[in-house]
C-alpha beads as a LAMMPS data file, in Angstrom:
LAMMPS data file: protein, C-alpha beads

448 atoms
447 bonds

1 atom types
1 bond types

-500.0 500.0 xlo xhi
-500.0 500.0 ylo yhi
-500.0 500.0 zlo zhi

Masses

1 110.0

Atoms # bond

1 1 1 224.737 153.238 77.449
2 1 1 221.471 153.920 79.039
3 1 1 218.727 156.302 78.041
4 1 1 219.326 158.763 80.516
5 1 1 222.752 159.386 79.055
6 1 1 221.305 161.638 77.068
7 1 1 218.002 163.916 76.477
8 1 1 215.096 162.824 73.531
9 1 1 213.903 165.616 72.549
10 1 1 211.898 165.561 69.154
11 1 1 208.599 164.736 67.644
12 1 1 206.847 161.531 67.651
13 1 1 205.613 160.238 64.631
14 1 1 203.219 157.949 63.987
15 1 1 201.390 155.287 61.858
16 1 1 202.472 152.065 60.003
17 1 1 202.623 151.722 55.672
18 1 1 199.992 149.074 55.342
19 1 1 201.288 146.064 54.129
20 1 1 204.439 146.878 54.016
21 1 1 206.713 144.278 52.845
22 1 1 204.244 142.013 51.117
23 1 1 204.719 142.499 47.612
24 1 1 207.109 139.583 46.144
25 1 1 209.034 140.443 43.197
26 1 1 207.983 138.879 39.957
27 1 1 211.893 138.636 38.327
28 1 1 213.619 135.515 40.138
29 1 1 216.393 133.999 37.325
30 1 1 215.671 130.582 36.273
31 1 1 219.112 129.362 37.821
32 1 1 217.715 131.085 40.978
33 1 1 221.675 131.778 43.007
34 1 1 223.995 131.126 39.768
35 1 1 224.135 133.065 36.254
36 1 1 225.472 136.821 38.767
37 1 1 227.987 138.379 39.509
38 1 1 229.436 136.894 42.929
39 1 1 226.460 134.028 43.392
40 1 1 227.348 133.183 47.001
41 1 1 227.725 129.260 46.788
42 1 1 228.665 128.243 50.811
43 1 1 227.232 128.879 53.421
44 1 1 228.231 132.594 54.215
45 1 1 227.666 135.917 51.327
46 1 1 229.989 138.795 51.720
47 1 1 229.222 142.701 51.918
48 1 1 231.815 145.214 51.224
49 1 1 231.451 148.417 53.665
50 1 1 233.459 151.218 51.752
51 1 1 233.611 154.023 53.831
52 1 1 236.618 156.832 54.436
53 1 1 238.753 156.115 57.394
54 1 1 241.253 159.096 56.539
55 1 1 240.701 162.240 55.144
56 1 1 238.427 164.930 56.174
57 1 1 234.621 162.819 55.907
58 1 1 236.836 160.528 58.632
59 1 1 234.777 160.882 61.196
60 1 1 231.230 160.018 59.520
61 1 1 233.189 157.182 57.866
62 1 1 234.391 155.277 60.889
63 1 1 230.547 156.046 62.522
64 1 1 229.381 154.232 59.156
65 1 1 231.879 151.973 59.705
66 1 1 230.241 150.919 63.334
67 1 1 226.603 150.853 62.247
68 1 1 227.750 148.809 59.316
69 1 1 228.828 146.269 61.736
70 1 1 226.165 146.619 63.996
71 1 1 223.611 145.617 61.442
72 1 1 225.525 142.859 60.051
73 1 1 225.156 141.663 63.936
74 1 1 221.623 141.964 63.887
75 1 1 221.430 140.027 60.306
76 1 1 223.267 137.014 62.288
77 1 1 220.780 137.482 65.309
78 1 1 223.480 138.401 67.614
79 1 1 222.657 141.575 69.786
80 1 1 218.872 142.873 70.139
81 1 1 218.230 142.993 66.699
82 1 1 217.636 146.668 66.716
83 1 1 215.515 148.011 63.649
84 1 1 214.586 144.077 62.883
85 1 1 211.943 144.774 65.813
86 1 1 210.408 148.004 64.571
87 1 1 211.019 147.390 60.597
88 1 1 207.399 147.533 58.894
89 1 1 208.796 144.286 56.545
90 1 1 209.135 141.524 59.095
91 1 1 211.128 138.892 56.513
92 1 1 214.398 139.295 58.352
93 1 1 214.468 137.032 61.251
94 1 1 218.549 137.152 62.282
95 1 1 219.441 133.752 60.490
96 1 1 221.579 135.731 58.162
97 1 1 219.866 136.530 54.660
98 1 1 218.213 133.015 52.858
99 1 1 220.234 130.994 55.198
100 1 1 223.585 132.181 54.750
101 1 1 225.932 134.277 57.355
102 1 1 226.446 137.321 56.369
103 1 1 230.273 138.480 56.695
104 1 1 232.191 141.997 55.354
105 1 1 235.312 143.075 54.265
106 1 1 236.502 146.794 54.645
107 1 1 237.843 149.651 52.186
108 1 1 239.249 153.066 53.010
109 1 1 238.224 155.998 50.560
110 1 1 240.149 158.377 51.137
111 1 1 237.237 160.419 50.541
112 1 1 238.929 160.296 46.857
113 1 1 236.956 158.847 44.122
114 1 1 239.710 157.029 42.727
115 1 1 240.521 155.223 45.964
116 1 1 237.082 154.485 46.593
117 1 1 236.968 153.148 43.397
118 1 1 239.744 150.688 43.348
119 1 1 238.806 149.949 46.493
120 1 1 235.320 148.810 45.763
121 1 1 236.809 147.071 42.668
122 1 1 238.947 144.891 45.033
123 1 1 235.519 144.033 47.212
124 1 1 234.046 142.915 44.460
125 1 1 236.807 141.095 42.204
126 1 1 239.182 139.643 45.160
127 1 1 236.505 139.347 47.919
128 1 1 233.437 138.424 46.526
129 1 1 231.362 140.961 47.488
130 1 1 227.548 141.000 46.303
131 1 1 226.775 144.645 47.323
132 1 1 228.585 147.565 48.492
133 1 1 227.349 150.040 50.665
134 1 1 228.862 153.555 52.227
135 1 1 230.688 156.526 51.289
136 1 1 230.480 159.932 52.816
137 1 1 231.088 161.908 49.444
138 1 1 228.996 162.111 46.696
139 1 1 232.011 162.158 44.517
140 1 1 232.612 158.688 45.592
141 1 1 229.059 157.627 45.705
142 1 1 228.755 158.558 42.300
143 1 1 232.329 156.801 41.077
144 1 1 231.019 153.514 43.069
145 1 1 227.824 153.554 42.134
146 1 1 229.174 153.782 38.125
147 1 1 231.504 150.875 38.680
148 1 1 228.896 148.925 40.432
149 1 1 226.517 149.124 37.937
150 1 1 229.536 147.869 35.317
151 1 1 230.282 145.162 37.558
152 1 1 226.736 144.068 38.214
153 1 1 226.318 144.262 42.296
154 1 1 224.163 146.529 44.209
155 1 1 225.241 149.584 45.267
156 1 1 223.669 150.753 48.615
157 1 1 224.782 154.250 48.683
158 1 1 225.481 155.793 52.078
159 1 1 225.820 159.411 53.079
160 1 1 225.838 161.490 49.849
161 1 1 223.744 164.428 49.386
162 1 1 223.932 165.596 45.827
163 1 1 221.170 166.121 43.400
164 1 1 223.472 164.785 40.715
165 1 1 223.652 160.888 42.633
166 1 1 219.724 160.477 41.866
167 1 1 220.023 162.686 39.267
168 1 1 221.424 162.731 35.706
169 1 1 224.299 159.669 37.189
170 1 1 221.431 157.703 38.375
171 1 1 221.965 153.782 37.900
172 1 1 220.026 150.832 37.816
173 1 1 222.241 149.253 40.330
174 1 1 222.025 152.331 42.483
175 1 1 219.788 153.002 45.450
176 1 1 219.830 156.072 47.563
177 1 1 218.329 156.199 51.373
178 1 1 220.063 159.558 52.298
179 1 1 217.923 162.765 51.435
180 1 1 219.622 165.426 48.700
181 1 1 220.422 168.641 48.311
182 1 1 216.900 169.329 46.656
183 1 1 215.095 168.526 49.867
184 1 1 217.454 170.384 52.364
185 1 1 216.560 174.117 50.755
186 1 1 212.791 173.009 50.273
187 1 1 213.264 172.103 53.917
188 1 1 215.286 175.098 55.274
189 1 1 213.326 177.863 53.188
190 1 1 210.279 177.836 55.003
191 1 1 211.729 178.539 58.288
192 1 1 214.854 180.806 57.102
193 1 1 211.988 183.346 56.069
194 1 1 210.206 182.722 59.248
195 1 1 213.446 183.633 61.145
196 1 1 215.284 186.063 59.061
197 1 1 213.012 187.723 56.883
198 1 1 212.498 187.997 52.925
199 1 1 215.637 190.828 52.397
200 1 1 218.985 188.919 52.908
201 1 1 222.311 188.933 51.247
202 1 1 224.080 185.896 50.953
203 1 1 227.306 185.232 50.437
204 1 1 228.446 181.120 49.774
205 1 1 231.332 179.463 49.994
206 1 1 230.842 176.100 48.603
207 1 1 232.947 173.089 48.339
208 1 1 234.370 172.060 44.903
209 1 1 232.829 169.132 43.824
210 1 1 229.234 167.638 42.672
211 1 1 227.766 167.662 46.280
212 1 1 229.206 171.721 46.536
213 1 1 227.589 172.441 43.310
214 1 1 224.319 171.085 43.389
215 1 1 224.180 171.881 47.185
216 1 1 224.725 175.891 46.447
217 1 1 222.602 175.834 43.041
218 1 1 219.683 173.911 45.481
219 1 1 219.811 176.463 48.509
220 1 1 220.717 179.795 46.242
221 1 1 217.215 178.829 43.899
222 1 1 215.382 178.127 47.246
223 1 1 216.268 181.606 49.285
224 1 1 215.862 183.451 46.220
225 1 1 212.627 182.204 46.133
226 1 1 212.532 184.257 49.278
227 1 1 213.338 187.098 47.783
228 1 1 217.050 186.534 49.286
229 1 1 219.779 188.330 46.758
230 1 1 222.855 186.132 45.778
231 1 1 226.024 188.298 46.710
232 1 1 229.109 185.661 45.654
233 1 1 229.624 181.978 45.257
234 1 1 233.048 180.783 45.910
235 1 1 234.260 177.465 45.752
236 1 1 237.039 176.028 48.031
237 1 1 238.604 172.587 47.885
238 1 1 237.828 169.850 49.776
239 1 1 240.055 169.780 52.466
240 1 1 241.751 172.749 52.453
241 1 1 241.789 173.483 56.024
242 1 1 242.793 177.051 56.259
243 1 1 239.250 179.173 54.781
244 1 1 240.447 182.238 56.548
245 1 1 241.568 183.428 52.764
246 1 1 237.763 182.742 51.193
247 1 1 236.548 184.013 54.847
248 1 1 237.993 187.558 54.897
249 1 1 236.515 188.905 51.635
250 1 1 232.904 187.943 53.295
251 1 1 233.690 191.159 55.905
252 1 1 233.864 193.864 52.920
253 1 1 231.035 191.658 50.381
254 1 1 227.973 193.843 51.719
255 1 1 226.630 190.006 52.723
256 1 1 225.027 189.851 55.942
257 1 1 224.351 186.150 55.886
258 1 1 227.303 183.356 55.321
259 1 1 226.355 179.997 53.827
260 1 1 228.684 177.496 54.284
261 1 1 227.920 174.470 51.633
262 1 1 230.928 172.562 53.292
263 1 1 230.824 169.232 55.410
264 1 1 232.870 166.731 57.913
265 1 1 235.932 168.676 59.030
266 1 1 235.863 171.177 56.050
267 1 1 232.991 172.534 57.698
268 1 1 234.313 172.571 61.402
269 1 1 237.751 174.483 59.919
270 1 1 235.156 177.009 58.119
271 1 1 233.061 177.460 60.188
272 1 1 235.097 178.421 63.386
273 1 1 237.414 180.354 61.436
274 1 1 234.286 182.581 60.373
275 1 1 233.716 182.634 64.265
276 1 1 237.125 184.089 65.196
277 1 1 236.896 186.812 62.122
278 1 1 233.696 187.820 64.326
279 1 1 231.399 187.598 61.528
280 1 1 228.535 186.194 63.931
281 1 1 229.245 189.861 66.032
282 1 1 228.411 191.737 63.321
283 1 1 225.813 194.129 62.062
284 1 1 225.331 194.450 58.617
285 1 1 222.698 196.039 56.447
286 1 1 220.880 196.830 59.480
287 1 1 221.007 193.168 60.571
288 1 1 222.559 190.605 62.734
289 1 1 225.112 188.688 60.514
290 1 1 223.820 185.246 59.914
291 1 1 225.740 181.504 59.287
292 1 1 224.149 178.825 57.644
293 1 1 224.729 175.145 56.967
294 1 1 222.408 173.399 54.819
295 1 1 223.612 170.179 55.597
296 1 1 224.523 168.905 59.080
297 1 1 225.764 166.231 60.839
298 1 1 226.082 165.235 64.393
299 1 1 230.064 164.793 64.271
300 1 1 230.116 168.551 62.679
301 1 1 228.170 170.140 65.531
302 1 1 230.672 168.203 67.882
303 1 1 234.053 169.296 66.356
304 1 1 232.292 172.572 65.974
305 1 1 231.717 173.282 69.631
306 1 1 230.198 176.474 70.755
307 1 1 230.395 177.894 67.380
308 1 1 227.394 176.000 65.967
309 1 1 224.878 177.741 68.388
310 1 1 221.673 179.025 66.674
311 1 1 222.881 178.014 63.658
312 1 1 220.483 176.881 61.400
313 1 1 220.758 173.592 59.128
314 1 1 219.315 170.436 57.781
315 1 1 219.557 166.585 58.335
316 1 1 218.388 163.278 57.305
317 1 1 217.819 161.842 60.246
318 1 1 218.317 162.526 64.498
319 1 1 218.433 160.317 67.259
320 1 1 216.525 162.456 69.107
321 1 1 213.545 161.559 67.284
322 1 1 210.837 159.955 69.669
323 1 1 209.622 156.901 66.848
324 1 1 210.032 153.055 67.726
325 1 1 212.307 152.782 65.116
326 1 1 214.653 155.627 66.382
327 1 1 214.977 154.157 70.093
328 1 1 215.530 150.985 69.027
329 1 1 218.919 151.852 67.092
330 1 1 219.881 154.319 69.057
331 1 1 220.137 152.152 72.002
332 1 1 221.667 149.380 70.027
333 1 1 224.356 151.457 68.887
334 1 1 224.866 152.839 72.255
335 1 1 225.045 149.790 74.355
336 1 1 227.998 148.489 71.475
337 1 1 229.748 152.222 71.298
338 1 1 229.193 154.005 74.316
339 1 1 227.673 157.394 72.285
340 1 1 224.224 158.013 70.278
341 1 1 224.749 157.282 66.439
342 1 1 224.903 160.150 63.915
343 1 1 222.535 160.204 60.853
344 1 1 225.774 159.097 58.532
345 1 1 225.430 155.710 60.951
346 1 1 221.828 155.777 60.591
347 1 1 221.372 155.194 56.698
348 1 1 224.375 153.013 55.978
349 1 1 222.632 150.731 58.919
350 1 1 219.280 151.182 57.260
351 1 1 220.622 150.674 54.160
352 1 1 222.238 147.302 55.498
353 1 1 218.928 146.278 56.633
354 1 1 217.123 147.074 53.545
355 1 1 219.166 145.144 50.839
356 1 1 218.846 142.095 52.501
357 1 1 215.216 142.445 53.546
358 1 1 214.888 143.102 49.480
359 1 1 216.655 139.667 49.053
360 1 1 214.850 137.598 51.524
361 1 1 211.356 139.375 49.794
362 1 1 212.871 138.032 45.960
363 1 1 214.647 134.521 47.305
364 1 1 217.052 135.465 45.164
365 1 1 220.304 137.852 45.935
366 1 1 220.154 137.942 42.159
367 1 1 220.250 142.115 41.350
368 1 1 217.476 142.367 39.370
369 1 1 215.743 140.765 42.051
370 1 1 216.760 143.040 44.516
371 1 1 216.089 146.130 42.046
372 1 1 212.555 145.115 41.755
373 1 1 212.086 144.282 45.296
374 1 1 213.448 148.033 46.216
375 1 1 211.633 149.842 43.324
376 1 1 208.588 151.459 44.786
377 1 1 208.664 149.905 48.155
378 1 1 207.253 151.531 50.627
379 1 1 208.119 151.039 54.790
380 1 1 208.230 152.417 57.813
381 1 1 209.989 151.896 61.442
382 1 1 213.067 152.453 60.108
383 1 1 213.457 156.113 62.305
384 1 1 212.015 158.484 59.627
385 1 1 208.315 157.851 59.417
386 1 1 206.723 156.283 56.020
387 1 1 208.880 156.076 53.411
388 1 1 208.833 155.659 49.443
389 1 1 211.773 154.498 47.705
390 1 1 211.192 155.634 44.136
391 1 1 211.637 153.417 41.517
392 1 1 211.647 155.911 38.688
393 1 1 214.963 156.766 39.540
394 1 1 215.923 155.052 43.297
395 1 1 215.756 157.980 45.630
396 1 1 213.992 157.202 49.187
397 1 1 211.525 160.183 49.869
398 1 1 211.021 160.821 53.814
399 1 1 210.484 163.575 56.297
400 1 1 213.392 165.876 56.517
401 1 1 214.524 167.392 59.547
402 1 1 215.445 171.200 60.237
403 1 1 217.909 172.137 63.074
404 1 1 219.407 174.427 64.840
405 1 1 222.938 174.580 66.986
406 1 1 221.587 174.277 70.592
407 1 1 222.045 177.662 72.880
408 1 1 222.342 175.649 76.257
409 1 1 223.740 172.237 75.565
410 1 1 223.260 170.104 78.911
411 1 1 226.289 167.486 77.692
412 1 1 228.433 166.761 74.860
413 1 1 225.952 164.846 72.639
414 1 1 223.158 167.625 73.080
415 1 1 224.394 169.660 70.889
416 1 1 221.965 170.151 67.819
417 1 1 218.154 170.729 68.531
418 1 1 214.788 169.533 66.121
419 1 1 213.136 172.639 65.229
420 1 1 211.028 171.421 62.474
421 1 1 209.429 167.715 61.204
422 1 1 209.527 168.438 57.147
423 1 1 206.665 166.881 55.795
424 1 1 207.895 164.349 53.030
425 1 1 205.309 165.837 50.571
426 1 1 207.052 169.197 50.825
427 1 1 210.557 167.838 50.039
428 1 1 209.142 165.710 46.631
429 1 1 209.354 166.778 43.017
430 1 1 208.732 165.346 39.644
431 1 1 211.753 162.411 38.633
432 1 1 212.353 165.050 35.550
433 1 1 212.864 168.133 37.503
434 1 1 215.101 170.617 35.884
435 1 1 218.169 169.620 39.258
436 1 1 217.615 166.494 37.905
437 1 1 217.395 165.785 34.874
438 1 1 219.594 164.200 32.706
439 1 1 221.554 161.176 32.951
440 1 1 219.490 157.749 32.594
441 1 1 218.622 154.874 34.898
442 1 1 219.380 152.048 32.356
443 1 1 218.517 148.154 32.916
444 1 1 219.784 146.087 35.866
445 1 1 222.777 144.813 35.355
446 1 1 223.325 141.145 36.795
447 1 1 226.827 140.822 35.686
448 1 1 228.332 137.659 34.982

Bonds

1 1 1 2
2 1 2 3
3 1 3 4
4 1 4 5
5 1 5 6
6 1 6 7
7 1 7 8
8 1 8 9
9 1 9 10
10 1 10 11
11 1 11 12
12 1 12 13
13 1 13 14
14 1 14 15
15 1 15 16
16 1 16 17
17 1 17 18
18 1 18 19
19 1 19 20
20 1 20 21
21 1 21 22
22 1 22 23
23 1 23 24
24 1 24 25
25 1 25 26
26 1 26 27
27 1 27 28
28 1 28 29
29 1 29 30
30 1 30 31
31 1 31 32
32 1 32 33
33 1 33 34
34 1 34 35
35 1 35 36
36 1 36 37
37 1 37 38
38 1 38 39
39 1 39 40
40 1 40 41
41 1 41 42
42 1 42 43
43 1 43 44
44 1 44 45
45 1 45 46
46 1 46 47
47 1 47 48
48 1 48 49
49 1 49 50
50 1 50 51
51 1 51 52
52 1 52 53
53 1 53 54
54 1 54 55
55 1 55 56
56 1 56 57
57 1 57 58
58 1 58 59
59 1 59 60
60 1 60 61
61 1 61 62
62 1 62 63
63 1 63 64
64 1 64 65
65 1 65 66
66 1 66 67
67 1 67 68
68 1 68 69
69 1 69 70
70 1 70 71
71 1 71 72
72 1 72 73
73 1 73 74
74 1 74 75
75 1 75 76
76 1 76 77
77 1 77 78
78 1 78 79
79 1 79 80
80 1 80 81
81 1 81 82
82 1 82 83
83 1 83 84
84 1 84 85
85 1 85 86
86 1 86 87
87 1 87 88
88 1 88 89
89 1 89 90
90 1 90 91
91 1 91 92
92 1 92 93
93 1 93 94
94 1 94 95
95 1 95 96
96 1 96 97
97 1 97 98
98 1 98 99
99 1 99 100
100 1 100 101
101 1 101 102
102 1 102 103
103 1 103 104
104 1 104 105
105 1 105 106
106 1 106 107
107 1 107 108
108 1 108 109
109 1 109 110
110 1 110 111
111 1 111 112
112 1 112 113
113 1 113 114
114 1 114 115
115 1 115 116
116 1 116 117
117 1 117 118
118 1 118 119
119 1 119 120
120 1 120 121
121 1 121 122
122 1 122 123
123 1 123 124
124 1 124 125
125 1 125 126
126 1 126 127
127 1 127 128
128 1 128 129
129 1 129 130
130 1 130 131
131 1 131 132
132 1 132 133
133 1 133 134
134 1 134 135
135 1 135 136
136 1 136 137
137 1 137 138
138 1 138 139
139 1 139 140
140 1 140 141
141 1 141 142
142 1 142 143
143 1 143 144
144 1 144 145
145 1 145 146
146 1 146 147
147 1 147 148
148 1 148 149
149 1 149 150
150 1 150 151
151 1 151 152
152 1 152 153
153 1 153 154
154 1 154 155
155 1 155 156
156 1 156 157
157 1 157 158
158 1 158 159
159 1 159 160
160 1 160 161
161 1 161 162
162 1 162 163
163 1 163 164
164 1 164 165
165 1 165 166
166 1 166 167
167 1 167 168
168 1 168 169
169 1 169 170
170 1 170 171
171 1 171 172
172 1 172 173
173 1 173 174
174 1 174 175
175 1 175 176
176 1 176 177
177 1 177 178
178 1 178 179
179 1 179 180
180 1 180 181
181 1 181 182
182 1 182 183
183 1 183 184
184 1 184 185
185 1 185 186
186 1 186 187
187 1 187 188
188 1 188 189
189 1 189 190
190 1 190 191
191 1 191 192
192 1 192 193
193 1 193 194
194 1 194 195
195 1 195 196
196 1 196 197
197 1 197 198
198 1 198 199
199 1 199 200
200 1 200 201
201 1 201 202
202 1 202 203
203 1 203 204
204 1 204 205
205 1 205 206
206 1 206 207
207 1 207 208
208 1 208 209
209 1 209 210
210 1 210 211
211 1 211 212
212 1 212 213
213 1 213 214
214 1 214 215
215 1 215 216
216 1 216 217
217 1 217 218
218 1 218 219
219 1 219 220
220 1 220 221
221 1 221 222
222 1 222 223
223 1 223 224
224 1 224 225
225 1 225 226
226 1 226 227
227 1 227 228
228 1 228 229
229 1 229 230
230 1 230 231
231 1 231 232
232 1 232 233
233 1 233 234
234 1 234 235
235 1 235 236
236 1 236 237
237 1 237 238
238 1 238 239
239 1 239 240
240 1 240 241
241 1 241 242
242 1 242 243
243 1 243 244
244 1 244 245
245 1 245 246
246 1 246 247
247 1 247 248
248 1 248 249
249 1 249 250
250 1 250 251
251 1 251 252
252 1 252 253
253 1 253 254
254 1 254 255
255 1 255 256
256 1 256 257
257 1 257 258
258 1 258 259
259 1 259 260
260 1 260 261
261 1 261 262
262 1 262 263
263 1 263 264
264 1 264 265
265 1 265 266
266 1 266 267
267 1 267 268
268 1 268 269
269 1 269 270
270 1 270 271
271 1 271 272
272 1 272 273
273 1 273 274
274 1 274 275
275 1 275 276
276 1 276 277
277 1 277 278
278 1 278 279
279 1 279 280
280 1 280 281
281 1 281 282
282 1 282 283
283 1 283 284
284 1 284 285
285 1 285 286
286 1 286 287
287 1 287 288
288 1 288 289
289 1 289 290
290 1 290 291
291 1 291 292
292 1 292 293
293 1 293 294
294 1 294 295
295 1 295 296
296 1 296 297
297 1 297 298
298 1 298 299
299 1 299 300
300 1 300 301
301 1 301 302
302 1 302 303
303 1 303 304
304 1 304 305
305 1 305 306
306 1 306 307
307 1 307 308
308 1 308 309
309 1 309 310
310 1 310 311
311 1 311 312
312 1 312 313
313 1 313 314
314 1 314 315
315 1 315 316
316 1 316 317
317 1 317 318
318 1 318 319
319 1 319 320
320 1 320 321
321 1 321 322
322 1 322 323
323 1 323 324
324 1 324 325
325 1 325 326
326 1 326 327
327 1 327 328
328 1 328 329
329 1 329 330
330 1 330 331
331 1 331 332
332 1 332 333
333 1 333 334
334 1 334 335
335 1 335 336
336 1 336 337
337 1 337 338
338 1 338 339
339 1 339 340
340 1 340 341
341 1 341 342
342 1 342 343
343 1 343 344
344 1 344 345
345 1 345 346
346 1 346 347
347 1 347 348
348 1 348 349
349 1 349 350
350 1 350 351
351 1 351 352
352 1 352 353
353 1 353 354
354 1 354 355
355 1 355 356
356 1 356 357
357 1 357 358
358 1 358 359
359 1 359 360
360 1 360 361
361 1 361 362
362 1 362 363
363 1 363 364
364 1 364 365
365 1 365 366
366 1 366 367
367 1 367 368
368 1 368 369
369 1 369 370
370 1 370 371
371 1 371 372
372 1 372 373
373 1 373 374
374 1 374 375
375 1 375 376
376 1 376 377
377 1 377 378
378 1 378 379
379 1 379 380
380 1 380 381
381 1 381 382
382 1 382 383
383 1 383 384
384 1 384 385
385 1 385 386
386 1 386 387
387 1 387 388
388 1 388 389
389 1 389 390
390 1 390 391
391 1 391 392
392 1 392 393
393 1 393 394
394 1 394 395
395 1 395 396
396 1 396 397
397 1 397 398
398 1 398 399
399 1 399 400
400 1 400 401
401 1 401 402
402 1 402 403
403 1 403 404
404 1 404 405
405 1 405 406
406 1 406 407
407 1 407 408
408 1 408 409
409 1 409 410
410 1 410 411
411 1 411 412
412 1 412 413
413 1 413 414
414 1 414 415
415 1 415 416
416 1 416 417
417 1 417 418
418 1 418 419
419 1 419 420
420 1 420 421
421 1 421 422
422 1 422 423
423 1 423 424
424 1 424 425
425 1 425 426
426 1 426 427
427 1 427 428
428 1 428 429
429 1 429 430
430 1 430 431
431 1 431 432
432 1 432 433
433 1 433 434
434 1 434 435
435 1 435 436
436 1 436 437
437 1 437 438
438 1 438 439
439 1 439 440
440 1 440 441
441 1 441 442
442 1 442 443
443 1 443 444
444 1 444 445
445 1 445 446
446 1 446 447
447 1 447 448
């Protein structure tokens, strides 16, 4: 795929972490590769990509599924090497990780937390597997992430948004690149008072599960900071999709904005049918009838179609962004797939990248090597500026992006434009904030 398939717009950011990378770990185990969990003793180690390939995240899954791949490419130095160019840490060279090829086995989710879990279990007991890495729930992120810790691998968490993942069922064993449900209402307030005022009625429909929850309670605190009014919180299961039932009560609420705390094809389904019931025709209060949804993807604008226009949202990541690091995956990924990635492909390649640069750093894929390598590292070129990855409880902080469904898409990928560059200090907050508190980090857990 070449450039001019399709447009860049975006901001271009800027400037290098200084010394990046640098800082060696002081843990290595006196046995160096033996005494953990799933020591790789040939020549090859093994990754276990658990991602859903049914269900109704399916379509972010199989787009992890690809970058997951790609990066393991990279790792072997087969391709252009991608983010290995622009990544601040320059340890990876694409001999695999400490001189071993890197290979992967698959799982399928399900985007059921009992699936995911067996499934991971499998990885880990039957193939060998020495870290996991994907998901595109946060139920399953957090069900993976318990059973990793148990079984003493690293869990690499991929696209999973809520508070509660960082928060009080943080692990030791547990990193998270993907931004939470925290950052998208810091992100989103400032410019939903900008472009709708302080006096709004909202009305939520929210999905039934820890990402729903902490998703609503995040955006709900944040516009009522506003001085926005709460009308009704709903929930609605995952994968229900027929919403015109939780839809038509929004008409008679008194609500003249609709928040829709849904994703994947849960949020396509609500969304449209919210479209048909002419809610984005209406007046109400004195007002045009607003739709928002706090979290987007790329896949989500897609399936939605013209229905997503000028609707507001937030997102981890673009490849629209102008930064070295951006290009260089996004034109990776599109020479191998024919289409620009979306920001669920984004993090579980990043994420890829970012164990096994925390490897090489220890010498060691030992996971309290890795844990200390991660804690507190700080890096950039990765496609979201300089970035922290906290070791008081293993949350990356980064810019976050604010968007809006395009008016005038020019082709099929050009459907979601950048409308704000969140400044990372505006999406941080203490590691004992009230959203996340609870729960407790623990020790590192090697295993066996």
């Amino acid at each position: 795929m070449s450039k001019s398939n399709f447009s860049r717009r975006g901001v271009l950011k800027t400037g290098a972490v200084a010394g990046a990378g640098l800082a060696l770990p002081t843990y290595l185990s006196a046995a160096g590769h033996s005494g953990f969990t799933n020591a790789p003793t040939g020549d090859t180690v093994t990754f276990g990509f658990n991602v859903p390939q049914t269900g109704p995240y399916a379509e972010e899954g199989l787009d992890e599924l690809r970058a997951q791949e790609l990066a393991v490419e990279h790792l072997n130095g087969m391709g252009d090497g991608g983010m290995l160019n622009t990544f601040s840490s320059k340890v990876l060279d694409g001999t695999g990780i400490l001189g071993k090829k890197v290979n992967f086995v698959t799982g399928d989710t399900q985007t059921k937390s009992d699936v995911a879990r067996a499934s991971a279990q499998s990885m880990i007991q039957k193939d060998g597997c020495i870290m996991i890495n994907g998901g595109s729930s946060s139920g399953v992120a957090v069900a993976v992430q318990g059973l990793c810790q148990e079984a003493g691998v690293i869990f690499m968490a991929g696209l999973t948004h809520s508070n509660d993942t960082t928060g009080k069922d943080k692990k030791a064993n547990g990193f998270r690149h993907f931004f939470n449900a925290y950052m998208s209402g810091a992100a989103l307030a400032p410019v939903l008072e900008k472009e709708y005022g302080n006096d709004r009625r909202a009305y939520h429909l929210t999905a039934d599960y820890t990402w729903g929850w902490t998703q609503q309670e995040s955006i709900q605190a944040s516009t009522e900071a506003l001085g926005w009014e709460t009308a009704q919180n709903v929930l609605t299961p995952v994968g229900a999709g027929d919403f015109s039932s939780y839809i038509a009560p929004v008409l008679n609420s008194g609500a003249d904005t609709l928040i829709l705390n849904h994703y994947g094809g849960d949020m396509v389904n609500s969304l449209t049918q919210a479209v048909q019931f002419g809610l984005k025709d209406k007046q109400v209060n004195g007002k045009d009838f607003k739709i928002i949804v706090p979290l987007y993807s790329e896949l989500m604008a897609a399936g939605a179609g013209s229905n997503i226009e000028g609707v507001f949202g937030s997102m981890n990541w673009n490849w629209q962004l102008q930064d070295a690091g951006t290009a260089a995956f996004t034109r990776s990924f599109g020479e191998k797939y024919g289409f620009p990635p979306s920001g669920a492909a984004h993090t579980c390649y990043v994420q890829t990248l970012l164990y096994a640069d925390a490897v090489t750093r220890a010498g060691s894929f030992n996971p309290c090597a890795v844990v200390e390598a991660l804690e507190d590292f700080e890096f950039d070129g990765m496609g979201n500026g300089p970035t922290y990855y906290r070791g008081a409880d293993h949350q990356c902080f980064k810019d976050v992006l604010v968007m809006k469904g395009k008016e005038n898409p020019t082709n099929q990928y050009d459907t979601l434009e950048i409308v704000e560059v969140t400044p990372r200090a505006q999406v941080e907050y203490e590691p004992d904030h009230p959203m996340f508190a609870g729960g407790d980090l623990g020790e590192c857990n090697p295993g066996a």
